[in-house]
C-alpha positions in Angstrom: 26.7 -5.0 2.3 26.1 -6.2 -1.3 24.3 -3.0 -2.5 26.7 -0.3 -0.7 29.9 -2.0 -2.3 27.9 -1.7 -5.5 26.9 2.0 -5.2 23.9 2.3 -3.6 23.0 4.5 0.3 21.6 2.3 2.3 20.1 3.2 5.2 19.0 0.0 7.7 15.7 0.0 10.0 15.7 -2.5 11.5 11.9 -3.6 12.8 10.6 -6.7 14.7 8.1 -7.7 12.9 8.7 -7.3 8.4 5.5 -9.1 7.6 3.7 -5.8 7.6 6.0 -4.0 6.1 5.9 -6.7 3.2 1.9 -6.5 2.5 3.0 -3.0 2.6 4.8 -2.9 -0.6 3.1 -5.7 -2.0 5.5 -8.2 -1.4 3.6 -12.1 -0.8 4.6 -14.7 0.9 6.1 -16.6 -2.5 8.1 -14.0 -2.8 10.0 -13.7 0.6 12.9 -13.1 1.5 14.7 -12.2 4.6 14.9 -8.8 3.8 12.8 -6.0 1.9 14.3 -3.1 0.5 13.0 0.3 -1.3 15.2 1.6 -4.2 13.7 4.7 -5.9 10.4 3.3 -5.3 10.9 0.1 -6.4 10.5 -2.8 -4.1 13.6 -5.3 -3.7 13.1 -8.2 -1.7 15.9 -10.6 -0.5 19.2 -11.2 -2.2 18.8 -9.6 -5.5 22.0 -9.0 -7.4 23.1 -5.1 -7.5 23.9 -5.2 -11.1 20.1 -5.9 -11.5 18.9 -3.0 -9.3 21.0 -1.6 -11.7 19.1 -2.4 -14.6 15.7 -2.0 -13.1 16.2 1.4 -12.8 17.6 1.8 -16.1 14.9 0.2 -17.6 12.1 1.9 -15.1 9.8 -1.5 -16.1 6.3 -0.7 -14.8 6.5 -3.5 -12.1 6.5 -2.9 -8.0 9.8 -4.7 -7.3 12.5 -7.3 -8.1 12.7 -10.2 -5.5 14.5 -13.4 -4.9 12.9 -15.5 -2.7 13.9 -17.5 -0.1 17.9 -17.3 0.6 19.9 -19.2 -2.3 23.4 -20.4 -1.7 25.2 -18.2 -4.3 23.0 -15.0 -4.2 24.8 -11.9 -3.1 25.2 -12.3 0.4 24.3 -16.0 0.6 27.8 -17.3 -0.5 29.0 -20.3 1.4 32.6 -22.3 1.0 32.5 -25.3 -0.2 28.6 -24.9 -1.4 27.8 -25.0 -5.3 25.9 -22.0 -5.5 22.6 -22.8 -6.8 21.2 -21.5 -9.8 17.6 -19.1 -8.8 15.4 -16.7 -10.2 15.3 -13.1 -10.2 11.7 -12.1 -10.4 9.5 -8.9 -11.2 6.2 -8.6 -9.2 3.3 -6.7 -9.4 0.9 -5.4 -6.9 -2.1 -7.2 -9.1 -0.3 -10.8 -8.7 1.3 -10.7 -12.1 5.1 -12.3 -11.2 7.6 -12.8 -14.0 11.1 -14.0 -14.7 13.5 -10.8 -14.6 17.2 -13.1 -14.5 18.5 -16.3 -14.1 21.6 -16.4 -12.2 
């Protein structure tokens, strides 16, 4: 996994059903991702970089979460032969609707 070979403890749960878990932490559905993720409580939705977890909790921005929507070819996880990887946003997110532009990878 992306964020263990970069440093961070994961532990997995998997559940059947994330969309409550998303609302939970404040994640909408522009932001999805297959995944959700809490890192010192910050949220971190779908493939987001490890070297940007990094730096959000450097920085300790007063945002909810980092997330990457969707699933872009290129994005940790999400490499494909033969695929360009596609250039995407990393984005903050707040649980009053403010989203903003963290990285561009």
């Amino acid at each position: 996994m992306h964020l263990q070979d970069n440093g961070f403890e994961v532990e997995e749960v998997n559940v059947i059903d994330l969309a409550p878990v998303k609302r939970q932490y404040g994640v909408t559905q522009a932001l999805e991702s297959c995944h959700t993720a809490v890192v010192d409580g910050y949220v971190v939705e779908g493939h987001v970089p490890a070297d940007l977890v990094h730096r959000l909790l450097d920085e300790r921005p007063d945002v909810t979460g980092l997330a990457v929507p969707g699933m872009p070819i290129g994005s940790p996880g999400m490499e494909t032969p033969g695929r360009q990887p596609e250039r995407y946003q990393v984005l903050t997110f707040d649980r009053d609707g403010t989203v903003e532009v963290y990285a561009t990878r």
